[in-house]
C-alpha positions in Angstrom: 0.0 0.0 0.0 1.5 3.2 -1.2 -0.9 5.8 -1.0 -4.5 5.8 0.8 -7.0 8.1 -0.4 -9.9 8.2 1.9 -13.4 9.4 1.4 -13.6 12.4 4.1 -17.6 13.0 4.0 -18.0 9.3 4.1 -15.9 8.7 7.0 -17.0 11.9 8.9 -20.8 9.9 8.9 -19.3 6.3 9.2 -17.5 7.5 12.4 -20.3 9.3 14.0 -18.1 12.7 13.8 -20.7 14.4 11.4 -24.1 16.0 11.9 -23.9 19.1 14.7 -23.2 22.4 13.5 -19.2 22.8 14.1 -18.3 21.6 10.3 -14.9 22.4 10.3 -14.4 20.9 13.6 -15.5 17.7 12.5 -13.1 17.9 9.6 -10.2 18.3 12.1 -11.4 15.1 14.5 -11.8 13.6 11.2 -8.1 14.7 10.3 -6.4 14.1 13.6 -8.1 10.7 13.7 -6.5 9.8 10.3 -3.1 11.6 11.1 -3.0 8.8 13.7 -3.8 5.6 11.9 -3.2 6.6 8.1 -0.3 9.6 8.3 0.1 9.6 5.0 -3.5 9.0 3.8 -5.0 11.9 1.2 -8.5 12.9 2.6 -10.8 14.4 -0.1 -13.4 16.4 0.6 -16.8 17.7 -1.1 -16.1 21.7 -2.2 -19.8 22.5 -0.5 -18.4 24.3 3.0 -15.0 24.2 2.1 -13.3 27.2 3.5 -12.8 29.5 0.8 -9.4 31.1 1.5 -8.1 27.6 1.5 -6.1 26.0 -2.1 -7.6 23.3 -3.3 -4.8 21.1 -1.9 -2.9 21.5 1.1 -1.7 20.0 4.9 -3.6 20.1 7.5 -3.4 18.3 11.2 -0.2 16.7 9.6 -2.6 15.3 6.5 -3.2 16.1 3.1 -6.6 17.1 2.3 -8.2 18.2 -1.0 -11.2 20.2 -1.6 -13.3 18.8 -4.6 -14.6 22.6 -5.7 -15.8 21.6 -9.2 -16.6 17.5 -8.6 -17.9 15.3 -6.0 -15.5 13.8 -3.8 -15.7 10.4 -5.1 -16.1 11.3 -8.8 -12.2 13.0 -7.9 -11.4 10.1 -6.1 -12.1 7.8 -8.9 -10.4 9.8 -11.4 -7.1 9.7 -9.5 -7.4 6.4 -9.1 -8.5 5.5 -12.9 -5.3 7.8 -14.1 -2.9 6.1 -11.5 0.1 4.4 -13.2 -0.6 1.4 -11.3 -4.1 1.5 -9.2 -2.9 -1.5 -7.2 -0.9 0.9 -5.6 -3.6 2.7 -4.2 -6.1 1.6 -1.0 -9.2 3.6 -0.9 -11.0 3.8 2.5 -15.0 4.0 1.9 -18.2 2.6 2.6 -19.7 4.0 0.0 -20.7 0.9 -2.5 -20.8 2.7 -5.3 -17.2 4.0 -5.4 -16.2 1.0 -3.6 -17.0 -1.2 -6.6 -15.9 1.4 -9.3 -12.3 1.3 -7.6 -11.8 -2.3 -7.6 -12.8 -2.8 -10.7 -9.9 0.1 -11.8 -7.9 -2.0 -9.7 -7.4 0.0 -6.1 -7.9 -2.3 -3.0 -10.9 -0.6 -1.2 -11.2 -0.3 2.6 -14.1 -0.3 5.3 -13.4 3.4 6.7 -14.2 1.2 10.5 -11.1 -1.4 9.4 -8.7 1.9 8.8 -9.6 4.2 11.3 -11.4 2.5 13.8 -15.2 2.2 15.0 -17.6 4.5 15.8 -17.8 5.3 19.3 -20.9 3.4 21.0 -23.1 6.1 21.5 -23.4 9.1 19.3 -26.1 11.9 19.9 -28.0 13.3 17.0 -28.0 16.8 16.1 -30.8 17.5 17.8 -28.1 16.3 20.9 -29.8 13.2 22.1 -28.6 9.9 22.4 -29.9 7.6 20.4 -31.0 4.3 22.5 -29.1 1.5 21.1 -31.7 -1.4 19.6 -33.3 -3.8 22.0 -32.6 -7.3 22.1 -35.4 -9.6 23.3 -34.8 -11.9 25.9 -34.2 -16.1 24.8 -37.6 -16.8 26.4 -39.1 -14.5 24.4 -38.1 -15.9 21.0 -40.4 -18.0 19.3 -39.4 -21.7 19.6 -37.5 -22.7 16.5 -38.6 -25.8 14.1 -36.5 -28.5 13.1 -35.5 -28.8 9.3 -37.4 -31.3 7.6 -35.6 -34.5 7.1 -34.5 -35.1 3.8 -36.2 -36.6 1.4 -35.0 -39.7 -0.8 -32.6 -39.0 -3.4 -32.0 -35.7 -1.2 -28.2 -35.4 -0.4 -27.0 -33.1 2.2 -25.5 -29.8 0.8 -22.0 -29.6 0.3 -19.0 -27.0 -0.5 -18.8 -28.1 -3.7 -22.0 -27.4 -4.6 -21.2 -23.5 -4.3 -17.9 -24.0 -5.9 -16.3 -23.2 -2.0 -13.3 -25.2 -1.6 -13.5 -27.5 1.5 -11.2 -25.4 3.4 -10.1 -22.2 3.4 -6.9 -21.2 4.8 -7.2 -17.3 6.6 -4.0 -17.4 7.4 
């Protein structure tokens, strides 16, 4: 991995840093938070907010970050990574499907933005500034009972890996 180009809006939303009023100062959690993991990752961000005494490419909280003024984020990101001498070079950091697929298929190894920078912290407030209340779980006695399979029938024969082309081990080391 040579150079990381990560989604900045995307990650900002992924990581729970996005959504109160302080724009900027999510862009600098956003930045210190990559400065840690991915120091010398290129963070690209939409040109909607974007400071406007800033060039278009520049450092900042020890990263390099560039403002999209005329394109979406990911339409820039792509492009880079569609005129890169050799995409495989690249790892973009996403979880946007969409660009996701379009890099791999240009040949740029694509990354969960939680897998490079971490996980979202367990309880993130709105911008209204609740909390939201994490989902309930129902307790075992509460689930309904579950049915056995039906046995199989003759001629049936159990499934195996090979019937989904999976070899019969997979080595994840």
């Amino acid at each position: 991995m040579d150079l990381v180009l990560v989604d900045g809006h995307n990650a900002l939303y992924a990581l729970g840093l996005a959504g109160g009023r302080d724009h900027e100062g999510e862009r600098r959690a956003l930045l210190a938070r990559v400065a840690a993991a991915l120091p010398e990752a290129l963070v690209y961000f939409d040109g909607r907010g974007a400071p406007t005494d800033l060039p278009r490419v520049f450092r900042q909280e020890g990263v390099k970050v560039h403002y999209c003024a005329d394109r979406e984020a990911d339409d820039e990101i792509f492009a880079d990574v569609a005129h890169a001498t050799d995409p495989r070079r690249l790892t973009v950091v996403t979880n946007d499907r969409e660009l996701a697929a379009r890099c791999r298929r240009a040949g740029a190894l694509v990354v969960r933005v939680e897998d490079a920078l971490g996980r979202a912290p367990a309880r993130v407030r709105t911008s209204a500034g609740r909390r939201r209340r994490r989902p309930r779980v129902p307790r075992a006695d509460a689930l309904p009972e579950s049915r056995p399979l039906p046995p199989l029938r003759d001629g049936d024969a159990p499934l195996r890996p090979d019937d989904f082309d999976l070899p019969d081990v997979v080595d994840l080391g």
